[in-house]
TORVO-535187 format. One record per residue: x, y, z of N, C-alpha, C, O, CB in turn. Coordinates in steps of 0.2 Angstrom, whole numbers, plus 5000, padded with zeros to 4 digits. Glycine has a CB too. Example, Ala and Ser with C-alpha at 12.3 -4.5 7.8 and 13.67 -1.06 7.14 Angstrom:
% residues 2
506649725039506249785039506649845039507149835042505749785045 506449895035506849955036506450005039506750065040507049975029 
//
This chain:
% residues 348
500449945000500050005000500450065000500950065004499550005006 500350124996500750204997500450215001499850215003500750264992 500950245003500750325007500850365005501450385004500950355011 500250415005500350505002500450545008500350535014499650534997 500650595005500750665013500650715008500750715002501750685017 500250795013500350845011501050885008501650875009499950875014 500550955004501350995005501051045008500451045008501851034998 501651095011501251165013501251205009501751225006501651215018 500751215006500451274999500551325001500951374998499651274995 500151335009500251415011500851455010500851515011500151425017 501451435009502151475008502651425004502851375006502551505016 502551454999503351404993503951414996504451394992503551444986 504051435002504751425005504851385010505351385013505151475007 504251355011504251295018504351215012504551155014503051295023 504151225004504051175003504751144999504651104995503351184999 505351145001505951104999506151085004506351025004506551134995 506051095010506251065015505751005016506050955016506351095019 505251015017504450985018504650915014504750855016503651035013 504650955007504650885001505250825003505050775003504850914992 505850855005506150815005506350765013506750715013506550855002 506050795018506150765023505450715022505450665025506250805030 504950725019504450675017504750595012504650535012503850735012 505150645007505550565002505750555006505450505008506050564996 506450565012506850535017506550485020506750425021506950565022 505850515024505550455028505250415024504950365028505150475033 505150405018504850325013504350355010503950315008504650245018 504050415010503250445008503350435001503750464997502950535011 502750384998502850374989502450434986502450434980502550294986 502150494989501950544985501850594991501850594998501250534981 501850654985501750714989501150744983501150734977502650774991 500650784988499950794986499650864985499750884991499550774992 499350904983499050954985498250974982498050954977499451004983 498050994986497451014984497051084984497251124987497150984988 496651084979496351164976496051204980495551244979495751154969 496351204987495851264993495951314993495751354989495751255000 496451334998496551394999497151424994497351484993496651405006 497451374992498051404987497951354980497551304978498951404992 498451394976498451364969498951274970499351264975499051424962 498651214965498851144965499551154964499951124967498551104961 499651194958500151174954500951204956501451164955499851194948 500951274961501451304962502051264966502651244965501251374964 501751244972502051184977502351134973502851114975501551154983 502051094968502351054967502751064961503151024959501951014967 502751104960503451134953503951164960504651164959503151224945 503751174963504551184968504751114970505351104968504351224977 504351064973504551014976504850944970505250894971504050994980 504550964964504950934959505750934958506150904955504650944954 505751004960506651024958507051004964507651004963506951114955 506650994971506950984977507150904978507650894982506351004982 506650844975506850774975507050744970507150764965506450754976 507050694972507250644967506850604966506950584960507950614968 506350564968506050494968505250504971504850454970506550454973 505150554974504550534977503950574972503950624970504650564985 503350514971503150554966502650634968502750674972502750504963 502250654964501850714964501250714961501250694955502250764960 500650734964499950764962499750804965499850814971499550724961 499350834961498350864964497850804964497650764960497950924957 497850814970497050784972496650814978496650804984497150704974 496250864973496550874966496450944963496250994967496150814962 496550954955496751024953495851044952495550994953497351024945 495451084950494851104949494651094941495051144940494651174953 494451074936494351064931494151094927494451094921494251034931 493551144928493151184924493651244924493951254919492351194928 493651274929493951354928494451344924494651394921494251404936 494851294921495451314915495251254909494951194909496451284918 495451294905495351264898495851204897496451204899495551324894 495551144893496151084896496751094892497251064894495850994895 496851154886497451164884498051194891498651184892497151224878 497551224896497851264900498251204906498851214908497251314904 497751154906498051104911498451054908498851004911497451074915 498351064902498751014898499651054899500051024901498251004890 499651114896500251154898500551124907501151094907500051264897 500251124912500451144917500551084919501051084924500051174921 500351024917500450944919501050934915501450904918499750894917 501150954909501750954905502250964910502550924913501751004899 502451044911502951074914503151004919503650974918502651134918 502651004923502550964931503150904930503650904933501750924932 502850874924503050794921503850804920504250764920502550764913 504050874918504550864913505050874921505550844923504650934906 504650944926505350964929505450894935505850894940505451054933 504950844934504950794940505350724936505450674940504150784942 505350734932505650694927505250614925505550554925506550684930 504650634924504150594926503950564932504250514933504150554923 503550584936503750594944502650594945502250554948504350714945 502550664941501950694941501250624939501250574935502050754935 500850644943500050614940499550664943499550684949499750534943 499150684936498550744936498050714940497850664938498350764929 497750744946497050734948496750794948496950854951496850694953 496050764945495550814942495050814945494950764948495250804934 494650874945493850854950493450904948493750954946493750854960 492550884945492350954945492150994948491951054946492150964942 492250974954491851014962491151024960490951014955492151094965 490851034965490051054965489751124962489951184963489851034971 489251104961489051184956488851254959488651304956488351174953 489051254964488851314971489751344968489851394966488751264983 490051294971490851334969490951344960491251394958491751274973 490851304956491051314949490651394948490951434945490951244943 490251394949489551474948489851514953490251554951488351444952 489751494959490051564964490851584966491251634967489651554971 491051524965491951534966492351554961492651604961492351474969 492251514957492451524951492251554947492651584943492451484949 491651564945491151624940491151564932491151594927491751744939 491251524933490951474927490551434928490451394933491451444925 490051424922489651404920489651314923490151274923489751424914 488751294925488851214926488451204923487951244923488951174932 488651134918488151104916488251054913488851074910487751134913 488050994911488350914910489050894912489450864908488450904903 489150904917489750874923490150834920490750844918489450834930 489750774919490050684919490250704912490850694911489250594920 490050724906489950714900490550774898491050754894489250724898 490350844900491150874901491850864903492350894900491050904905 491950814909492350794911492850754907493450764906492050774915 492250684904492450634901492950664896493450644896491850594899 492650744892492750764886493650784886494150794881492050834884 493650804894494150844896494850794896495350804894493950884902 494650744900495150684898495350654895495850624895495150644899 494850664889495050644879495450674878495950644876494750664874 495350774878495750814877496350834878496750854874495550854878 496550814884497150824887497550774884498150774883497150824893 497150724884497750654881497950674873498550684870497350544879 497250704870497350704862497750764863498250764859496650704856 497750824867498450884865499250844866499750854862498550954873 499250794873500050774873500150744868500750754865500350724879 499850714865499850644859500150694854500750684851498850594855 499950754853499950794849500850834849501350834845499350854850 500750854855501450854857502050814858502650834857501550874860 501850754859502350694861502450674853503050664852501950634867 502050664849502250624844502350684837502450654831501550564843 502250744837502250774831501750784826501850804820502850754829 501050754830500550744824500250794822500650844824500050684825 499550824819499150884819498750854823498650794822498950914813 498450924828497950914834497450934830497350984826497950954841 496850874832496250904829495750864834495750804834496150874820 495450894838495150884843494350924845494250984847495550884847 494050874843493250924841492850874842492750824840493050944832 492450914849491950884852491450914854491250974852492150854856 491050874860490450924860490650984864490351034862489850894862 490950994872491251054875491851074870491451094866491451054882 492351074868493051084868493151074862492851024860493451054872 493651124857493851094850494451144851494451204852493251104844 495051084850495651104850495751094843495451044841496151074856 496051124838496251104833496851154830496951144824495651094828 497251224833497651254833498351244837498251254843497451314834 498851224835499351214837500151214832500451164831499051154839 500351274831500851284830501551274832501751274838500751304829 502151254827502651234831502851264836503151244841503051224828 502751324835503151374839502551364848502651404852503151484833 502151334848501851314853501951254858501751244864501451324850 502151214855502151144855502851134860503451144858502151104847 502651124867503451134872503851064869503551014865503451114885 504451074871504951004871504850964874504850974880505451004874 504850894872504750844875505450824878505950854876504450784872 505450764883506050734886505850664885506250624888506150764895 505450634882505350564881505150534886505250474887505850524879 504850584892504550534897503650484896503350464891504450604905 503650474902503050454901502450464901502350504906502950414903 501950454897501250504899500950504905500750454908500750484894 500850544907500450584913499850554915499450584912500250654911 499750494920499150474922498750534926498950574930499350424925 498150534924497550554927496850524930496450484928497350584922 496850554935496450504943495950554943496150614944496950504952 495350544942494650574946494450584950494650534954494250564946 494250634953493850624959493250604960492950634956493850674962 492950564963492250534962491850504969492150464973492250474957 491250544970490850514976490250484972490150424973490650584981 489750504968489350474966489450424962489950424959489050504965 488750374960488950324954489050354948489450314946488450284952 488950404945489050414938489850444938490150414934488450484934 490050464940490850504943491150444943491650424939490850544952 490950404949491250334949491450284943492050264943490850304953 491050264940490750244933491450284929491950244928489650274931 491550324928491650374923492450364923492850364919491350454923 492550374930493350344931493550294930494150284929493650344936 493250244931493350174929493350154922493650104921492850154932 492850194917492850194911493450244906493750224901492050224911 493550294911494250344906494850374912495450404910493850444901 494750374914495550364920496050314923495950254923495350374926 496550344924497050294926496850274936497050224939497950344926 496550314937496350304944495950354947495850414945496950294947 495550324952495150374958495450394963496050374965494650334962 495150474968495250494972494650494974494250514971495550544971 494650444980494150474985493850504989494150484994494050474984 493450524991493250584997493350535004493150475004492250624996 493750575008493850535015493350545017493450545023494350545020 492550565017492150565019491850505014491550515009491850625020 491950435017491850385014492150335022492650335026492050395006 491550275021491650195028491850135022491850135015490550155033 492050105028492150035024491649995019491749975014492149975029 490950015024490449985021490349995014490549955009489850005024 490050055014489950105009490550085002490250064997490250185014 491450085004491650075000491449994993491349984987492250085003 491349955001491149894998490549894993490549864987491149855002 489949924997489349914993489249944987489049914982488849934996 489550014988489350064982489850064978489850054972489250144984 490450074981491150124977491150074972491050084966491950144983 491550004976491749954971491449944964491649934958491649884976 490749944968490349914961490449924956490749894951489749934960 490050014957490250064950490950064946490950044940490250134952 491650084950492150074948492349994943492749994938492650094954 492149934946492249884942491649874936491749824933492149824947 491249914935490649914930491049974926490849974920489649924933 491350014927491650074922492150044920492350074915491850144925 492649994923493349954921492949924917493049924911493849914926 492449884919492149824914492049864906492049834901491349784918 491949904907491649954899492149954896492149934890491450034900 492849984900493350004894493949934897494549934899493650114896 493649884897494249824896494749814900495249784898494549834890 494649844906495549864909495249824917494649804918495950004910 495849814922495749774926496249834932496549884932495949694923 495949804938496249834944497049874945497349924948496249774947 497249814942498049804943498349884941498849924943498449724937 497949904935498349994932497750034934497650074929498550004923 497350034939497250044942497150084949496850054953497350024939 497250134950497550174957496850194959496550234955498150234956 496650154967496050194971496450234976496650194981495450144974 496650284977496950324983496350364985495850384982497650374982 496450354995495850374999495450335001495450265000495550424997 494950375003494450335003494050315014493650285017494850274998 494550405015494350375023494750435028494750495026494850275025 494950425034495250485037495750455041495450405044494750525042 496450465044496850425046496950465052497150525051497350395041 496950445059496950485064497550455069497550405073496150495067 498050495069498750455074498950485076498550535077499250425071 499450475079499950525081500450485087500250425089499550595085 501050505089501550465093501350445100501850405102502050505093 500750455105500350445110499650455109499450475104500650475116 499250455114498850455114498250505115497650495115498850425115 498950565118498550645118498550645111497950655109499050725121 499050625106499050655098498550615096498350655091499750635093 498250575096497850535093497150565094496750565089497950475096 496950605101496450605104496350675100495750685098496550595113 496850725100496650775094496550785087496350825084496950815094 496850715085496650715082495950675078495750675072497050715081 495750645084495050625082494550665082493950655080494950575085 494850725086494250785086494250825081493750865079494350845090 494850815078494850845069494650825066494350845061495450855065 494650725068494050705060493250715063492750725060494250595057 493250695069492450715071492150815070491550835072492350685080 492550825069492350915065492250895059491750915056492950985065 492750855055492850865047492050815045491750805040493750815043 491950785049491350715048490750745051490250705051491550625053 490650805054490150835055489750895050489150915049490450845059 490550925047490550975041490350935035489950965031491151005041 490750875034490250865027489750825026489450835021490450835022 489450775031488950755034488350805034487750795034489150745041 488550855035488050915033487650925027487050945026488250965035 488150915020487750915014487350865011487650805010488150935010 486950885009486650815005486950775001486850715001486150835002 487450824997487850764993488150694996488250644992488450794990 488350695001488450655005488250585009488450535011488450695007 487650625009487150595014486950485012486750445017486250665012 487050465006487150405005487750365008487950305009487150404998 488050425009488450365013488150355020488050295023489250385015 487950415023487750385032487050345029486850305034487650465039 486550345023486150305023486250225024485950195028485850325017 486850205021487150125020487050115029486850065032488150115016 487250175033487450145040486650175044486750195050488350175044 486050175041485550205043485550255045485050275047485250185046 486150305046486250375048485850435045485950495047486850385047 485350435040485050485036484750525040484850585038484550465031 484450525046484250575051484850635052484850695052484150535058 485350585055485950625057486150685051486250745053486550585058 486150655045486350705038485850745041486050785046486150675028 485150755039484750785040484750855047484550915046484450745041 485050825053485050845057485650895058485650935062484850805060 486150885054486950915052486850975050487251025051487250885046 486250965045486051005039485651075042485851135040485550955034 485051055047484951115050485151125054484951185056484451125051 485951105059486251155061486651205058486751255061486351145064 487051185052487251215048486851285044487151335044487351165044 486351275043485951335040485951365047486051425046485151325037 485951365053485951395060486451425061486451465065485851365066 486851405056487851415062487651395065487051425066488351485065 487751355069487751305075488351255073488151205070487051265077 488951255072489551215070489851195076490151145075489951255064 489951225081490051175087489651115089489851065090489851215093 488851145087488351075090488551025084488650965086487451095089 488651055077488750995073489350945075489250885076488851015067 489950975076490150905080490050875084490050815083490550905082 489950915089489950865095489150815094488850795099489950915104 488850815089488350785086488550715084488150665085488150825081 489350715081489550645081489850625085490350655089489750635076 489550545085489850515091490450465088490650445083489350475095 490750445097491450425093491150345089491550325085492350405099 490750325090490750265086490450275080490350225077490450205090 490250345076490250375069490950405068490850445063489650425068 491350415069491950465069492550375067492950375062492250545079 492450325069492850265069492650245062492950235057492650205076 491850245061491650215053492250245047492450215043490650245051 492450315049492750345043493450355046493850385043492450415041 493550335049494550335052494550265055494250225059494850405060 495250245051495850215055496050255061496250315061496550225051 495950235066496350255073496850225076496950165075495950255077 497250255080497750215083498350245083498450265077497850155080 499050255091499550275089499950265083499750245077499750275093 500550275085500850265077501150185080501350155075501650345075 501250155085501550075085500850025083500949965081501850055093 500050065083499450055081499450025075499349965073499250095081 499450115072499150115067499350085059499050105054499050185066 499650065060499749995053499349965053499249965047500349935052 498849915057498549885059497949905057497549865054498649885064 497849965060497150005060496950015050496450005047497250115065 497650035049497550045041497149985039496549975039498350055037 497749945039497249875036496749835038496549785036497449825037 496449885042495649855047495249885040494849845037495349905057 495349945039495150005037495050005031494450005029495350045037 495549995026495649985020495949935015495949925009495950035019 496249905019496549825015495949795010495349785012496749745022 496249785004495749774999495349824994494949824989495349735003 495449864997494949914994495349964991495249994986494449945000 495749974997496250074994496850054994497050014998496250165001 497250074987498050064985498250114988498850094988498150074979 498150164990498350214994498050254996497550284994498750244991 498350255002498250295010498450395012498950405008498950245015 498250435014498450495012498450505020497950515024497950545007 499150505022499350515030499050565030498650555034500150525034 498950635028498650675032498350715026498550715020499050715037 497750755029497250755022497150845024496550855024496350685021 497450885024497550945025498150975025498550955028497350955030 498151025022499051055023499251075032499751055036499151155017 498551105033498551125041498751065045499051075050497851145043 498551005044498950945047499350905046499050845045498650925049 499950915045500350865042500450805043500350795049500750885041 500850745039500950685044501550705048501750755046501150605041 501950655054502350665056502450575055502950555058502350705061 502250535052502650455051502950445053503350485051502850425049 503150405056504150385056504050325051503650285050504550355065 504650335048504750285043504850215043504850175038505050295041 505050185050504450115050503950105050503750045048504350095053 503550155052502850155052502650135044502250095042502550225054 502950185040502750205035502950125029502650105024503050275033 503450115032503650025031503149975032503049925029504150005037 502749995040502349935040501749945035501549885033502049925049 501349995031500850025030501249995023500750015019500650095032 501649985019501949975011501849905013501749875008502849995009 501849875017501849775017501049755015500849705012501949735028 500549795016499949795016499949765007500249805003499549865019 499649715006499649714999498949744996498349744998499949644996 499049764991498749794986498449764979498549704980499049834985 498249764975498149744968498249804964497949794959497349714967 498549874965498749904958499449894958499849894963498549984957 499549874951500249874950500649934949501149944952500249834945 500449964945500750024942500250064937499950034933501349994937 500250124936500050164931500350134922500950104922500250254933 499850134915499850124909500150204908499850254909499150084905 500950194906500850294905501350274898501550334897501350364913 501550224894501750214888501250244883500650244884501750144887 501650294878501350304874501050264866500750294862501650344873 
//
């Protein structure tokens, strides 16, 4: 099983040291995500800082750039990491693409799908020297001069991972992705009943099997070196499982464990501000359904309770604000766990 770790996005001068005491201690990626700062800038620092450890977004926001735009940026990534990079994409929900972003929503799944084509058919274009001609129903790339077209280094093509909570999301990565990202607001159960399904009915479509395959996530991992560290940190995931517990999008998962009241009940104290009451709303034996718990001489253990079988990779800490601290036995015992993906298809 991998293990992933954040970067600190908040300041590009925290992130060469970060990156590299993360490769030291065995961490097989370093991560960032589209919140409070940009995906892409942290990890073009930490690419020129390491040697070996790899690099993603999970994930970058999809809609607000044109995939010519992400297609440039994943290039860069790939080149100064020396194939290092894998793109994850999400389209977030329609409250932020309309209000955060100020772009347009509408056909999500079908948009998406279009955007994953795109991006392969621009590298293809660049990687092999052919004419781009790419004309669909959102997006039509078909200008591409030489004087446009960056330098290749002959690495390998850039796998791309979805983010996906519902079936059709789910389905759709399974059908045109190298792999899933998904929401640690997600149980065991849940993974088994829903997640699996879909993702193996979207592989079944497009012919491809587990093994190239990458499901990372899928849960909340709460540790620390005693059991003060632990104990704050289970308050952090019973806030984070209270906060999304609150939206409806959500709410199928606490259905599987008959929790739909509680969604419900999340929900109106959320329109209250009442976000104190919402935590302490959850109890610890709902805060356990979505975390591994357990110190760090634990939590190898807890992982594999949690996720063995289901998630190829683990995300030690799923906020920049909280980073892992692992020690790298730990992070040893958590690599023994086996898995079923083998490797990303990134041959051209």
């Amino acid at each position: 099983m991998r293990v992933l770790t954040t970067l600190p996005q908040e300041d590009l001068r925290k992130v060469p040291d970060a990156a590299r005491r993360a490769e030291t201690a065995g961490f097989d990626g370093l991560i960032t995500q589209e919140n409070r700062n940009d995906p892409f800038l942290s990890l073009g620092v930490a690419a020129v800082a390491t040697q070996k450890i790899g690099l993603a977004t999970a994930v970058a926001i999809a809609f607000p750039r044109s995939p010519m735009v992400m297609a440039n940026a994943a290039w860069d990534l790939q080149i100064a990491s020396r194939g290092r990079f894998a793109l994850g994409l999400g389209p977030q929900i329609r409250a932020h693409n309309e209000k955060r972003f100020s772009v347009p929503w509408f056909t999500p799944i079908s948009r998406l799908r279009e955007y994953v084509d795109a991006l392969r058919a621009i590298w293809t274009a660049w990687e092999k020297g052919e004419r781009l001609r790419f004309e669909g129903r959102h997006y039509t790339f078909t200008l591409m001069t030489p004087n446009f077209v960056p330098p290749s280094l002959g690495l390998p093509k850039v796998p791309i991972t979805l983010a996906a909570v519902g079936p059709k999301a789910l389905r759709l990565a399974g059908q045109v992705a190298d792999g899933v990202v998904l929401h640690p607001f997600s149980t065991r159960r849940y993974h088994e009943d829903v997640i699996m399904p879909h993702l193996r009915e979207g592989l079944a479509e497009s012919g491809r099997e587990l093994d190239h395959f990458e499901i990372s996530g899928g849960g909340f991992i709460a540790t620390g070196p005693d059991e003060a560290a632990v104990a704050r940190m289970f308050e952090w995931v019973r806030a984070r499982v209270g906060f999304y517990g609150s939206t409806p999008a959500y709410w199928p998962v606490l259905e599987v464990h008959g929790l739909g009241d509680l969604g419900r009940k999340l929900n109106d104290l959320s329109k209250q501000g009442k976000w104190t009451e919402m935590t302490s709303s959850i109890s610890d034996d709902v805060v356990r359904l979505f975390a591994a718990v357990g110190t760090h001489r634990e939590i190898a253990q807890a992982i594999e309770r949690r996720f063995a079988g289901l998630s190829d990779a683990v995300f030690a800490s799923v906020n920049s604000a909280v980073p892992s601290d692992l020690p790298a036995d730990v992070i040893a015992d958590i690599h023994r766990i086996p898995t079923r993906f083998k490797a990303f298809k990134t041959a051209w």
